[in-house]
DSSP file (Angstrom, degrees, kcal/mol; ACC not computed):
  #  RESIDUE AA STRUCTURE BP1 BP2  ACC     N-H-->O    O-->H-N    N-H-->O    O-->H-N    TCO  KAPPA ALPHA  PHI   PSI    X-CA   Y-CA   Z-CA
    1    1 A X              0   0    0      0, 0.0     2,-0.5     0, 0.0     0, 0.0   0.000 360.0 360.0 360.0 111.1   -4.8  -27.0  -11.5
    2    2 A X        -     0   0    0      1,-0.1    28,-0.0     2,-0.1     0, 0.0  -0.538 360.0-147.0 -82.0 143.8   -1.3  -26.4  -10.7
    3    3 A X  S    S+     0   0    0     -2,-0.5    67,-0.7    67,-0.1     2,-0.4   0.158  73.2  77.9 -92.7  11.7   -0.5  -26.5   -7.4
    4    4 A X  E     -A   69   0A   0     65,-0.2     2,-0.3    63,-0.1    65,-0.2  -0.995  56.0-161.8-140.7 147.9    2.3  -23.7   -7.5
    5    5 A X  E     -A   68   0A   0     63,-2.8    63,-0.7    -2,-0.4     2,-0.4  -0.892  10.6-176.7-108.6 148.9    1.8  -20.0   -7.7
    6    6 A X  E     +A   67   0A   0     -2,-0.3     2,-0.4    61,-0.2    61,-0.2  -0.937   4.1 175.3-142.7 136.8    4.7  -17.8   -8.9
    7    7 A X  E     -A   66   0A   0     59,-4.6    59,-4.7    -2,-0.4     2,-0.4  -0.983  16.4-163.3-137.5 146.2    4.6  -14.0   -9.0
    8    8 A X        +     0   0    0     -2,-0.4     2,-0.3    57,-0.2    57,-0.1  -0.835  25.1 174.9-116.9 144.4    7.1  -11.4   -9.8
    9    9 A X        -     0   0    0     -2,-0.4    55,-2.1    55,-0.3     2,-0.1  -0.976  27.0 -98.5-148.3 164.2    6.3   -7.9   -8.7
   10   10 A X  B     -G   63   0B   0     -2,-0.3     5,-0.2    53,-0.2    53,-0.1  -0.259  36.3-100.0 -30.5 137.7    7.6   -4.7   -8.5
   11   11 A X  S    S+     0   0    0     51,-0.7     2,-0.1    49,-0.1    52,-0.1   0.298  89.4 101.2 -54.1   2.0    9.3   -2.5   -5.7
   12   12 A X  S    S-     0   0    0     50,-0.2     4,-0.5     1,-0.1    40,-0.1  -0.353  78.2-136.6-101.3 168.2    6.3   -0.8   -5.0
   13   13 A X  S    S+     0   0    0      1,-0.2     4,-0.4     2,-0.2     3,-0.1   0.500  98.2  76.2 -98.9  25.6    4.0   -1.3   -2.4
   14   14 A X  S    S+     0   0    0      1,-0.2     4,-0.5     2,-0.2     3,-0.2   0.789  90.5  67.0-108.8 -48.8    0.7   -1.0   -5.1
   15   15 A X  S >> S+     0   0    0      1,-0.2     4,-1.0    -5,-0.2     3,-1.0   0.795  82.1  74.0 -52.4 -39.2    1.9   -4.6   -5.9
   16   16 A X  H 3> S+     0   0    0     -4,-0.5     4,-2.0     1,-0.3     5,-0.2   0.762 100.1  40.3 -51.3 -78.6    0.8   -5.8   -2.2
   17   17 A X  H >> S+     0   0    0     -4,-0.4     3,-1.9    -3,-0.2     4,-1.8   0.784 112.6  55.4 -20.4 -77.3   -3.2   -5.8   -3.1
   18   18 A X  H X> S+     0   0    0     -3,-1.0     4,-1.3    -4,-0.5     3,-0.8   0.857 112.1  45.8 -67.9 -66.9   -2.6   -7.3   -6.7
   19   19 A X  H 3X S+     0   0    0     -4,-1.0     4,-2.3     2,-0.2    -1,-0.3   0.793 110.7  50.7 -20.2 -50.8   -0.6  -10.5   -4.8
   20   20 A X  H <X S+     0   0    0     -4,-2.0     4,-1.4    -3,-1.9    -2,-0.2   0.931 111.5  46.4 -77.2 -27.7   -3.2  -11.1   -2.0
   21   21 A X  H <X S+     0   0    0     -4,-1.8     4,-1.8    -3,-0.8    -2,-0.2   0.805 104.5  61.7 -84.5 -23.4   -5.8  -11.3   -4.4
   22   22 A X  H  X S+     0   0    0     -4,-1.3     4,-1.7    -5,-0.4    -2,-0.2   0.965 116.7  32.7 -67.7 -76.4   -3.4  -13.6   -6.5
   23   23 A X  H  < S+     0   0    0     -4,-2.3    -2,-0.2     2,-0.2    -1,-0.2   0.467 103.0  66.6 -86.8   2.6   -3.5  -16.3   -3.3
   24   24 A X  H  X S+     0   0    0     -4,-1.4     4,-1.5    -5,-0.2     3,-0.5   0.951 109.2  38.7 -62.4 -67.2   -6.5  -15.8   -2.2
   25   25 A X  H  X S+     0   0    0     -4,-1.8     4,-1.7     1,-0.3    -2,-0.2   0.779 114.7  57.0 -71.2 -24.1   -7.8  -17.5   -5.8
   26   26 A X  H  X S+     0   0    0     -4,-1.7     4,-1.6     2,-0.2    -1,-0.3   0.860 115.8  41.5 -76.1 -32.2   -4.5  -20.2   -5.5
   27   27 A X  H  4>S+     0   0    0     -3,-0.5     5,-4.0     1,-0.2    -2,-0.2   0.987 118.0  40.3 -54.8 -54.9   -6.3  -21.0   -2.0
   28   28 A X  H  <5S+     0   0    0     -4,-1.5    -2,-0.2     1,-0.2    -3,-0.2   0.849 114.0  51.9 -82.8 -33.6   -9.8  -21.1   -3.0
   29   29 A X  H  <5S+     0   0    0     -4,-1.7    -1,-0.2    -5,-0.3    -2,-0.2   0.760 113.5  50.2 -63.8 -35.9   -9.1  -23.0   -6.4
   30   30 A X  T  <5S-     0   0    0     -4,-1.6    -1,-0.2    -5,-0.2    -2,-0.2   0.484 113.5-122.0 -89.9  -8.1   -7.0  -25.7   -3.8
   31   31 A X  T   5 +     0   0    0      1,-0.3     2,-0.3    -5,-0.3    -3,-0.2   0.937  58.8 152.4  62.1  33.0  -10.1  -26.0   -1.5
   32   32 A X      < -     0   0    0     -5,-4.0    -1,-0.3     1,-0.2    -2,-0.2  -0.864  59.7 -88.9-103.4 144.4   -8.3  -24.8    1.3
   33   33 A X     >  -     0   0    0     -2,-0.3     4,-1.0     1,-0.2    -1,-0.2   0.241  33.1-135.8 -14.2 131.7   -9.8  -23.1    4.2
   34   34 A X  T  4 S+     0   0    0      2,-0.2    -1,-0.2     3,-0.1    -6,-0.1   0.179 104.2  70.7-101.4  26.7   -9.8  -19.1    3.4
   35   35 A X  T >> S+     0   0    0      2,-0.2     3,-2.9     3,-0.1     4,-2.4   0.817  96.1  52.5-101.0 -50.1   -8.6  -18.4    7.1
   36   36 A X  G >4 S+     0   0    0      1,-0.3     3,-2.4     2,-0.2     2,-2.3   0.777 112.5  50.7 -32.4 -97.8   -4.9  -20.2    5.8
   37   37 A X  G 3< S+     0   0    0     -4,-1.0     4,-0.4     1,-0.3    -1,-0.3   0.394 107.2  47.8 -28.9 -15.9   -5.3  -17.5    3.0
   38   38 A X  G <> S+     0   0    0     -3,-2.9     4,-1.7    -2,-2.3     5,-0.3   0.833 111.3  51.8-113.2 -44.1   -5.8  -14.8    5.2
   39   39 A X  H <X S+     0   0    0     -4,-2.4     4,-2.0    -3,-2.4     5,-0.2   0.967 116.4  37.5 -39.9 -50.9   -2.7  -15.8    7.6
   40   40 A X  H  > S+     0   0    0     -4,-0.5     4,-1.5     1,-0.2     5,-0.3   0.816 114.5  51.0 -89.0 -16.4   -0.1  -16.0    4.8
   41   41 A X  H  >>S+     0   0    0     -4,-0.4     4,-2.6    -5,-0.3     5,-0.5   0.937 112.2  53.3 -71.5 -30.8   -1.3  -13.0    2.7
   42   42 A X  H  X5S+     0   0    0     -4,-1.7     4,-1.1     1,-0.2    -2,-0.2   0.953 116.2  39.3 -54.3 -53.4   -1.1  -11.2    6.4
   43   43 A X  H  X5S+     0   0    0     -4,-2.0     4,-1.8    -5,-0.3    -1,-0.2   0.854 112.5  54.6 -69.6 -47.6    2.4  -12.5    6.5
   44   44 A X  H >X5S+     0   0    0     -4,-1.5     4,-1.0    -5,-0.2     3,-1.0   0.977 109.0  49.3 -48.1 -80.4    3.2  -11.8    2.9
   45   45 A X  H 3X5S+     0   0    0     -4,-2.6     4,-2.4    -5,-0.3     5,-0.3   0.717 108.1  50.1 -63.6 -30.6    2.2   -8.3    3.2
   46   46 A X  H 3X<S+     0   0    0     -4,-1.1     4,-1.7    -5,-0.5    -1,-0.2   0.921 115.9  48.0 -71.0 -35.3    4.3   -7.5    6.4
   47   47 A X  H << S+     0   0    0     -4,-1.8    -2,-0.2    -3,-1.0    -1,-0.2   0.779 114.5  39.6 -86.0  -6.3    7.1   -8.9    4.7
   48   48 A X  H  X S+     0   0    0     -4,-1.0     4,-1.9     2,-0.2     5,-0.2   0.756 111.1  57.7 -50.0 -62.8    6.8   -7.3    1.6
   49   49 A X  H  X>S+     0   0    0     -4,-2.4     4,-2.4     1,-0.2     5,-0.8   0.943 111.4  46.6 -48.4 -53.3    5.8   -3.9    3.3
   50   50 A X  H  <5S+     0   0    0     -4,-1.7     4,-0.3    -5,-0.3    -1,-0.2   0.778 112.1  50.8 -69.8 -22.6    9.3   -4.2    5.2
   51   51 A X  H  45S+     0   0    0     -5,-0.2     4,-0.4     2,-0.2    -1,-0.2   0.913 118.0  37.3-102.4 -38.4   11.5   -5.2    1.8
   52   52 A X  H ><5S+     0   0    0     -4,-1.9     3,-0.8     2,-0.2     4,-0.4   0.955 119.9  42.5 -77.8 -68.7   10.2   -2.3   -0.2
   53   53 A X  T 3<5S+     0   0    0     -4,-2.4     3,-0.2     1,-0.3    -3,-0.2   0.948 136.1   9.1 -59.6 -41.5   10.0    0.2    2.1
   54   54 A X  T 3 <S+     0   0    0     -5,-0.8    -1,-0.3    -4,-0.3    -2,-0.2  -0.226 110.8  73.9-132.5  67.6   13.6   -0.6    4.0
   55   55 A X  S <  S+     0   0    0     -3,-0.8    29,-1.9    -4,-0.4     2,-0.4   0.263  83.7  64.5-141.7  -6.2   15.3   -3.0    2.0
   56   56 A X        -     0   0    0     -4,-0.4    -1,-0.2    27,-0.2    27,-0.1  -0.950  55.8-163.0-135.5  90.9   16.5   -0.9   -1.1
   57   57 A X  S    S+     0   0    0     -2,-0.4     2,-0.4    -3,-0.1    26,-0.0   0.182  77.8  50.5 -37.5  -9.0   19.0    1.8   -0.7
   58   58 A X  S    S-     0   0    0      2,-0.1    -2,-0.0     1,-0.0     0, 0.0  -0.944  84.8-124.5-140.8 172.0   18.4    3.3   -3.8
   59   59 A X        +     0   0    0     -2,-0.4     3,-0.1     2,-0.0   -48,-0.1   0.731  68.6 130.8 -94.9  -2.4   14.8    4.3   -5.4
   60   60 A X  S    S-     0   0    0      1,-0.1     2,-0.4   -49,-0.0   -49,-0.1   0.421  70.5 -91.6 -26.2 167.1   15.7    2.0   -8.8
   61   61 A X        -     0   0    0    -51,-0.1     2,-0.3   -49,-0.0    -1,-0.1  -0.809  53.9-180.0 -93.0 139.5   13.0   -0.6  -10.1
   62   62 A X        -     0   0    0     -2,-0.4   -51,-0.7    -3,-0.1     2,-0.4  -0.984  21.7-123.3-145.3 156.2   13.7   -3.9   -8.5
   63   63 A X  B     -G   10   0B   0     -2,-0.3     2,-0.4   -53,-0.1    19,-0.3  -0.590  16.6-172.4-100.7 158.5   12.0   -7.6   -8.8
   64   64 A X        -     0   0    0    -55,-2.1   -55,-0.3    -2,-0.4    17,-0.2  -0.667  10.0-153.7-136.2 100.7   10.8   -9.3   -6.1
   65   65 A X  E     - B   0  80A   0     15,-1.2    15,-2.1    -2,-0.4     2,-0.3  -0.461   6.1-168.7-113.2 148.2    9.6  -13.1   -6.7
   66   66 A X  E     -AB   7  79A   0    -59,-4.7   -59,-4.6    13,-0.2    13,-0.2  -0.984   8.9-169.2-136.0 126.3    6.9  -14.7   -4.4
   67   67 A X  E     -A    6   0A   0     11,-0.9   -61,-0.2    -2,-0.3     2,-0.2  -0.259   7.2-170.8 -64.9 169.4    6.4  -18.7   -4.7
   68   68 A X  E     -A    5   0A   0    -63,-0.7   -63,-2.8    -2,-0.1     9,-0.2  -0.489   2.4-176.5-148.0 126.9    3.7  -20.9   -3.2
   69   69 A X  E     -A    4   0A   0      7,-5.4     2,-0.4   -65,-0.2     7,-0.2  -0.501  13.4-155.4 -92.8-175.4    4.0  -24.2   -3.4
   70   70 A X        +     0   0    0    -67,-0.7     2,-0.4     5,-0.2     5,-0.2  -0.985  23.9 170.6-143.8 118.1    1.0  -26.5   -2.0
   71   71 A X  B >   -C   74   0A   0      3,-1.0     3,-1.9    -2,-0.4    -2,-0.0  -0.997  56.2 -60.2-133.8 161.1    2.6  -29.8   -1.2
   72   72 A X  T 3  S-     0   0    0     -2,-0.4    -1,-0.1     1,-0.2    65,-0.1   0.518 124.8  -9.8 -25.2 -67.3    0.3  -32.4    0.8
   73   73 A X  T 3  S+     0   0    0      1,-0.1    64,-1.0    -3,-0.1    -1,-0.2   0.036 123.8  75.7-141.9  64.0   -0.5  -30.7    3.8
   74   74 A X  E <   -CD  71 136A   0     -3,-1.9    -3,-1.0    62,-0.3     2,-0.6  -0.812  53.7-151.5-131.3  89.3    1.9  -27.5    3.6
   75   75 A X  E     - D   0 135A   0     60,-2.5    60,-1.4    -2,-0.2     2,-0.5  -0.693  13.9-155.9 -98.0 136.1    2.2  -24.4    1.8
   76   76 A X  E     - D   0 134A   0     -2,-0.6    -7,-5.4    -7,-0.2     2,-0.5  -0.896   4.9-162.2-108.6 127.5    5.6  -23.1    1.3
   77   77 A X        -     0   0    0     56,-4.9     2,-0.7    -2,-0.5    56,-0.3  -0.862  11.3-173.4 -98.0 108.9    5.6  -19.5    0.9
   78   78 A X        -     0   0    0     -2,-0.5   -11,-0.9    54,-0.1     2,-0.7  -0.719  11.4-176.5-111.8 133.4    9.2  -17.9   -0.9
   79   79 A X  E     -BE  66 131A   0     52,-3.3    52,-1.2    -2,-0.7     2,-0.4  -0.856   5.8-178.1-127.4 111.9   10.0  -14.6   -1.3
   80   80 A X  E     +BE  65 130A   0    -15,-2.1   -15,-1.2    -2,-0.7     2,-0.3  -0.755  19.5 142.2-100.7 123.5   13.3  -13.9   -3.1
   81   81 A X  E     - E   0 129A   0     48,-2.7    48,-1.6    -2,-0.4   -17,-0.1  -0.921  51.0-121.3-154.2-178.2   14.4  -10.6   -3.6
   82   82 A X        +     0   0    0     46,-0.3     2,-0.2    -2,-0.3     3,-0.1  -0.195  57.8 130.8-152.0  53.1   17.8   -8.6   -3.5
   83   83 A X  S    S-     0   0    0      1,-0.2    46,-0.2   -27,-0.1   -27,-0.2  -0.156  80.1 -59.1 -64.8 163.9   17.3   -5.8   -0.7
   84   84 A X  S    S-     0   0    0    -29,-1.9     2,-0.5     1,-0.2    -1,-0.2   0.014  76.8 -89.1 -52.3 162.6   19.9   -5.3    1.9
   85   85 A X        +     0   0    0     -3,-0.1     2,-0.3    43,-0.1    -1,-0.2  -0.772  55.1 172.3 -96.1 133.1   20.3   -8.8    3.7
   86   86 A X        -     0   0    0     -2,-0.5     2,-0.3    -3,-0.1    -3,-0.1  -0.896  21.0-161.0-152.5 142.1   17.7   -9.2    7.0
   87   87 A X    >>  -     0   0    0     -2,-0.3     3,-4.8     1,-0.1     4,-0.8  -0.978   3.5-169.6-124.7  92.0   17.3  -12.4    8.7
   88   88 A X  G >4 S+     0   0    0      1,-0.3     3,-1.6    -2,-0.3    -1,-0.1   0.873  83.9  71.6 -71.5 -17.8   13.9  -11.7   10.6
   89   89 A X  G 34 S+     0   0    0      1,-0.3    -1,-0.3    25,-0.0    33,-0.0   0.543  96.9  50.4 -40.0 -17.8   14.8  -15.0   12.4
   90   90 A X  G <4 S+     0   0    0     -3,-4.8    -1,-0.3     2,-0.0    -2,-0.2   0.492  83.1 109.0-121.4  -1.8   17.4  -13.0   14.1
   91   91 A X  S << S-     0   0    0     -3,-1.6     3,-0.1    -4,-0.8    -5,-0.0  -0.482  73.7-110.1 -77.5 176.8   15.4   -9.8   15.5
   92   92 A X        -     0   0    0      1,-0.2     2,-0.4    -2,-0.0    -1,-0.1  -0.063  44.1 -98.1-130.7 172.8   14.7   -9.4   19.1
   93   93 A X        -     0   0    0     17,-0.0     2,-0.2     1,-0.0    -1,-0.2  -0.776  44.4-105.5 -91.8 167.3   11.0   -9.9   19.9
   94   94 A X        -     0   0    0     -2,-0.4     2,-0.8    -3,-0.1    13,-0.1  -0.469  33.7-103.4 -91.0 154.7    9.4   -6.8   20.2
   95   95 A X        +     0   0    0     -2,-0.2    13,-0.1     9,-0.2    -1,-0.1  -0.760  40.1 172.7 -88.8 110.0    8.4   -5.5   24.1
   96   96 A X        +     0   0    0     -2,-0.8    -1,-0.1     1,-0.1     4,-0.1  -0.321  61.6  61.0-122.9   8.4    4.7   -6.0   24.4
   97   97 A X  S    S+     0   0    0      2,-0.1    -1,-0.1     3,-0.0    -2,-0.1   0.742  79.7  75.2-106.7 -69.0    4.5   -5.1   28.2
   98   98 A X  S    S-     0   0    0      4,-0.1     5,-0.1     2,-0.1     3,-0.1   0.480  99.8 -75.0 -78.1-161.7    5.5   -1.9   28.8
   99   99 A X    >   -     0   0    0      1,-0.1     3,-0.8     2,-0.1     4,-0.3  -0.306  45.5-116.5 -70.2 165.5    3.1    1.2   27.9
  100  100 A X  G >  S+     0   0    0      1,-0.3     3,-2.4     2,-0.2     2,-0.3   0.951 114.1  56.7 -68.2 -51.7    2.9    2.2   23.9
  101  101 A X  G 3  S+     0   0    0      1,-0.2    -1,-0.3    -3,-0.1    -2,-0.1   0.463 103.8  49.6 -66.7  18.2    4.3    5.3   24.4
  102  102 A X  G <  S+     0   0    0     -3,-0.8     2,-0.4    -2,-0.3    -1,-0.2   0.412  91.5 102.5-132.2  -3.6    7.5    4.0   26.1
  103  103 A X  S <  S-     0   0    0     -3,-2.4     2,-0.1    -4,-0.3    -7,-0.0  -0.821  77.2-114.9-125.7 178.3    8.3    1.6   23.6
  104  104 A X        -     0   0    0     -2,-0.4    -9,-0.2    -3,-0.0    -2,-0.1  -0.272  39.6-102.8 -87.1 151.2   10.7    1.8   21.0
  105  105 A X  S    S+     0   0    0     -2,-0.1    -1,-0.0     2,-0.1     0, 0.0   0.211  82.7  26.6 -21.5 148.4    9.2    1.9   16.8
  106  106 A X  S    S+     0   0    0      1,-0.1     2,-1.6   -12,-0.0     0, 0.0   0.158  74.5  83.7  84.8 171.9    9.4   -1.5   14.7
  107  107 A X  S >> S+     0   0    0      1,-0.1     3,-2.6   -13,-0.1     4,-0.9  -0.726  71.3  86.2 109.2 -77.8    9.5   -5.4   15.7
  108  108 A X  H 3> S+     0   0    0     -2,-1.6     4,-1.8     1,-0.3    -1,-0.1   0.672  92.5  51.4 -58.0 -39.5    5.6   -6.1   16.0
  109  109 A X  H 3> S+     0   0    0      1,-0.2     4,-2.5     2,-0.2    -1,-0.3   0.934 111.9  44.4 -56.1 -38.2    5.6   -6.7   12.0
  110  110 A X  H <> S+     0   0    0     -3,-2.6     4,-2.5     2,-0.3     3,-0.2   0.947 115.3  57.2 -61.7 -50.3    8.7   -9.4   12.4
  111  111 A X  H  X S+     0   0    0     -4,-0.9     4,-1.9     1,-0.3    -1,-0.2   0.745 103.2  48.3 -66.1 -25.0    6.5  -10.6   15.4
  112  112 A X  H  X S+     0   0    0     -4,-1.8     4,-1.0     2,-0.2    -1,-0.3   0.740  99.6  61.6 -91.1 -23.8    3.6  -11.3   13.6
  113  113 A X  H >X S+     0   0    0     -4,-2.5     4,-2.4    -3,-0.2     3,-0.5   0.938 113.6  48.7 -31.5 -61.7    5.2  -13.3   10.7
  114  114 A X  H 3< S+     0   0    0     -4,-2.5    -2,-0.2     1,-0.2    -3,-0.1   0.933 106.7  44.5 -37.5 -87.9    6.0  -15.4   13.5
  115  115 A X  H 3< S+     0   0    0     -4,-1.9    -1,-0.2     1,-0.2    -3,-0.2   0.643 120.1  42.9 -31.2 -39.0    3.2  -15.8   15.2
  116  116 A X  H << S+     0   0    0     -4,-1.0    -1,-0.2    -3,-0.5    -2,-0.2   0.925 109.6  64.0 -83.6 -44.6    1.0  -16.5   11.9
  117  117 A X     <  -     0   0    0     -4,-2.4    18,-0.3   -78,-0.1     3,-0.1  -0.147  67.3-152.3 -65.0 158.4    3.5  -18.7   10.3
  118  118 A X  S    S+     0   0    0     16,-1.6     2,-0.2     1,-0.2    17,-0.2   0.734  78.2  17.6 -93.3 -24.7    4.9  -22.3   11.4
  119  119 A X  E     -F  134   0A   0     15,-1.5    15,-2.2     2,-0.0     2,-0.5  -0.946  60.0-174.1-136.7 149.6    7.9  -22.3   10.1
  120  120 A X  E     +F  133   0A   0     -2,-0.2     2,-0.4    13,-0.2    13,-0.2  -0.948   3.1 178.4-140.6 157.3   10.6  -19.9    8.6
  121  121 A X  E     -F  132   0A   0     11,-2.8    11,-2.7    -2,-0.5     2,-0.3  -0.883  11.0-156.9-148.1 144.7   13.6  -20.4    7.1
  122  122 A X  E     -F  131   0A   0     -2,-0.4     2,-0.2     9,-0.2     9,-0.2  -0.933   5.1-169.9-178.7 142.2   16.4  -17.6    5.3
  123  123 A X  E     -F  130   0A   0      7,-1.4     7,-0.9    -2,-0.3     2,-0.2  -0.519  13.3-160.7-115.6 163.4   19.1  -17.5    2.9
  124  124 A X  E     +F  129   0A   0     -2,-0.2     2,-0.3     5,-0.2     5,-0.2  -0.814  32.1 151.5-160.4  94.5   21.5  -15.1    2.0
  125  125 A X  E >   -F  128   0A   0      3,-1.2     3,-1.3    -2,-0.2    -2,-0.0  -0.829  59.2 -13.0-157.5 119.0   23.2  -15.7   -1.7
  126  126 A X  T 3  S-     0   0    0     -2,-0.3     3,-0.1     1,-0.2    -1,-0.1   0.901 125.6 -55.4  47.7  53.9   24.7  -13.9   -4.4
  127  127 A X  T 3  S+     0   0    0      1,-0.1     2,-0.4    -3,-0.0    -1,-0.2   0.391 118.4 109.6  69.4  -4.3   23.6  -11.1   -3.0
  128  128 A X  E <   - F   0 125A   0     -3,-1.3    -3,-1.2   -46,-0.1     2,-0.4  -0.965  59.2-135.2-121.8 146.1   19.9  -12.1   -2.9
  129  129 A X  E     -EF  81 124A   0    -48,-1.6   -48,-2.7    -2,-0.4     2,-0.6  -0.600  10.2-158.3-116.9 135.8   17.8  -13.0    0.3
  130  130 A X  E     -EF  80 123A   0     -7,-0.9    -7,-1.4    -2,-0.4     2,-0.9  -0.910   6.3-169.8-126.2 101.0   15.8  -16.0    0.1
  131  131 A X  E     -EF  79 122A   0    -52,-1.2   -52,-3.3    -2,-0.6     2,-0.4  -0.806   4.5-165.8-119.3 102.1   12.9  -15.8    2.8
  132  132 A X  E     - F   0 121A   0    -11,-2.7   -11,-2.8    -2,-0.9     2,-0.3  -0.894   8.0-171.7-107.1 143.1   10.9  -19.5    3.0
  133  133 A X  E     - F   0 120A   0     -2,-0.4   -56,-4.9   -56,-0.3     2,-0.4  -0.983   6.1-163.1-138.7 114.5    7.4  -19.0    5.1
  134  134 A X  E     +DF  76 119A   0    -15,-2.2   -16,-1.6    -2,-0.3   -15,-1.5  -0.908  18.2 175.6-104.1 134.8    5.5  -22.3    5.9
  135  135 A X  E     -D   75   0A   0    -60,-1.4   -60,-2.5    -2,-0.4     2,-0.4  -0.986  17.3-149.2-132.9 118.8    2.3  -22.7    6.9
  136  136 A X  E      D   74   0A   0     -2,-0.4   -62,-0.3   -62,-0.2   -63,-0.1  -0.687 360.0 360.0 -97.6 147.3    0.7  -26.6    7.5
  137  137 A X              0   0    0    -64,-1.0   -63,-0.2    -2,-0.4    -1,-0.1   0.350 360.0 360.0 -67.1 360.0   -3.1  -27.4    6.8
C-alpha cells in the first residue's frame, strides 16, 4: 500500500468529483478517520474551484498535479499548477460580521482552507505555484 497519492487533472472543474473520490479510497485504504478525508477534499476542492475558474487567463488545456503524502502522523497535500501566481496566505480574512448583503464577494473559500487545514505553505517558481496543505492525525 503506497502511502502517496499523485493525481494529474485537467483545467476543468468535472475533475473535482473524480479527485475526492481518489482520497477518500487513499484515506480509507490508510485507516484514517474519514472526517480527515472530508476536511482536505473540502480544502482541495475550494482550492481547485479557485485555480480553474480564476487562475488561467486563457481557456487552453492545462495540468494541474495534486500530491498526498501520508507521513507518520501528517498528510501533506500539494497542488502544483501554473495559473496566475496567488498566495492565499496573503489574502485579507474575509468580513464575517457585518450583514450578507453589505459585504463584499470572495474570501470565505480562502477562509475556509484555513480554518480546515493546519498548516499551509506557497511557492512561486518557474512560473508555477506550488500550494503545500497540511493536515495532522
Amino acid at each position: 500500500m503506497s502511502t502517496e497519492l499523485a493525481v494529474t487533472l485537467a483545467n476543468d472543474l468535472t475533475e473535482i468529483p473524480r479527485l475526492a473520490t481518489l482520497v477518500e479510497s487513499f484515506f480509507r485504504d490508510h485507516g484514517i478517520d474519514s472526517g480527515f478525508a472530508v476536511n482536505v477534499n473540502l480544502a482541495l476542492d475550494e482550492v481547485l474551484t479557485n485555480i480553474i475558474s480564476y487562475g488561467y487567463r486563457d481557456a487552453s488545456a492545462h495540468t494541474i498535479n495534486v500530491t498526498l503524502v501520508l507521513e507518520k502522523d501528517v498528510v501533506k497535500a500539494t497542488v502544483e499548477d501554473d495559473a496566475r501566481a496567488f498566495d492565499p496566505r496573503t489574502a485579507l480574512p474575509p468580513d464575517i460580521e457585518s450583514p450578507l448583503e453589505a459585504r463584499p464577494l470572495g474570501g470565505l473559500g480562502v477562509h475556509l482552507v484555513r480554518q480546515l487545514m493546519d498548516r499551509i505553505e506557497y511557492m512561486r517558481s518557474n512560473g508555477r505555484n506550488r500550494l503545500v496543505l497540511w493536515k495532522f492525525l
